[in-house]
C-alpha positions in Angstrom: -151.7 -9.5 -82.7 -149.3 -8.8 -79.9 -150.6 -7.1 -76.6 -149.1 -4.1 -77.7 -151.0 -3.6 -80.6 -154.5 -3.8 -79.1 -156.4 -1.1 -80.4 -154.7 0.1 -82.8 -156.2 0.2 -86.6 -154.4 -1.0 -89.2 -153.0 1.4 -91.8 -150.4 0.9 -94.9 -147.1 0.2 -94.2 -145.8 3.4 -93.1 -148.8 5.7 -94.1 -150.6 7.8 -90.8 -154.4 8.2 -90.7 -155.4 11.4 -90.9 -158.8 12.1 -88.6 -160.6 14.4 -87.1 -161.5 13.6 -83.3 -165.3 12.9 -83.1 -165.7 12.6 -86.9 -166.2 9.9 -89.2 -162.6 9.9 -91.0 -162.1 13.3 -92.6 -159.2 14.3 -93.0 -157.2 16.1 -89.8 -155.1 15.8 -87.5 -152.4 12.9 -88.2 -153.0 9.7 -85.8 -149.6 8.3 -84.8 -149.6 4.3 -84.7 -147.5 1.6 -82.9 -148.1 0.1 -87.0 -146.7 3.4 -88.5 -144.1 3.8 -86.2 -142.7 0.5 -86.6 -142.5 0.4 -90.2 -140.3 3.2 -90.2 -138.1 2.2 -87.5 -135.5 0.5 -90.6 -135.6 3.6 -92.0 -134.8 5.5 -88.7 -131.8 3.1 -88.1 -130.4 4.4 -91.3 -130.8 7.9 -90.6 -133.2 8.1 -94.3 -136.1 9.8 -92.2 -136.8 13.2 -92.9 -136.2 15.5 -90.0 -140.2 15.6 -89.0 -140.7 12.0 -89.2 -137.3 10.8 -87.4 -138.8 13.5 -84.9 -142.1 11.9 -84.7 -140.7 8.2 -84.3 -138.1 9.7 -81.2 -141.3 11.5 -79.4 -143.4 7.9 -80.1 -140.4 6.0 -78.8 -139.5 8.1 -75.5 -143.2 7.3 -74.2 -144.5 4.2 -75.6 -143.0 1.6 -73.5 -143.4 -1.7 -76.2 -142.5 0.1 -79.4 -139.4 0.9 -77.7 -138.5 -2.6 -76.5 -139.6 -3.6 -80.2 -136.9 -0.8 -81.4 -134.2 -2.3 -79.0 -134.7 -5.5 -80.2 -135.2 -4.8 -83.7 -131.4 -3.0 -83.7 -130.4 -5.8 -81.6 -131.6 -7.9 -84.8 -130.1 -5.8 -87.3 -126.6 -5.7 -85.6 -126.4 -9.5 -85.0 -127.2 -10.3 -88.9 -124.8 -7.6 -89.8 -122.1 -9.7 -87.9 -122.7 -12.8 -89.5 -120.1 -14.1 -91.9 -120.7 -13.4 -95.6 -121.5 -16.5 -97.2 -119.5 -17.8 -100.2 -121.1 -19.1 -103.5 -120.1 -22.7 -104.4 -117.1 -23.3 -106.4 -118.1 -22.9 -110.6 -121.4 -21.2 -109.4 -120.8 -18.0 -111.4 -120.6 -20.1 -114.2 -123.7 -22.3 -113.9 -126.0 -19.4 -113.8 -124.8 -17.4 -116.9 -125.1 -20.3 -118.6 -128.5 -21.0 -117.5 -129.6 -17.4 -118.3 -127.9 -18.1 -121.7 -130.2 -21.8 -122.2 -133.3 -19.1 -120.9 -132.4 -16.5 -123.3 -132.1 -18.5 -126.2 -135.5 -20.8 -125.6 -137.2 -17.7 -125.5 -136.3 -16.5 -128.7 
């Protein structure tokens, strides 16, 4: 658990609690987490928010100091892998795996 996430309870990937202040977990008002907001920020890169959660994730960002160095750096991430060279199968790989999936195909029948 980074710093950063100290105090904050831990939710689905991508799911907000919904709570009412002072109760015992009804449902209400929808509690905004460094968790929630970070496990949409792939999906904010890509523009495949819709318009109230890319919202959300911009109002989070402008005032919470560590999820927004985590979004710098998680672009930062994404940008530098997308640079990277494609990588090349080995010669006569295409090959090998057909005929592998053909061996496979035909034991199981």
């Amino acid at each position: 658990m980074t710093k950063a996430d100290e105090g904050v309870a831990p939710t689905s990937r991508g799911a907000a609690q919904f709570v009412n202040p002072g109760s015992s977990g009804n449902v209400g008002v929808a509690e905004v987490t460094h968790e929630l907001i970070r496990g949409q920020l792939s999906e904010y890169l890509d523009g495949s928010l819709v318009e109230s959660e890319r919202g959300r994730v911009e109002t989070h960002l402008a005032s919470c100091q560590p999820c927004t160095a985590y979004w710098n750096t998680f672009r930062a991430t994404v940008r530098g892998v997308g640079k990277l060279p494609t990588p090349k199968a080995p010669r006569g790989m295409l090959g090998r795996i057909v005929e592998q999936a053909r061996r496979e195909s035909d034991a199981q029948q």
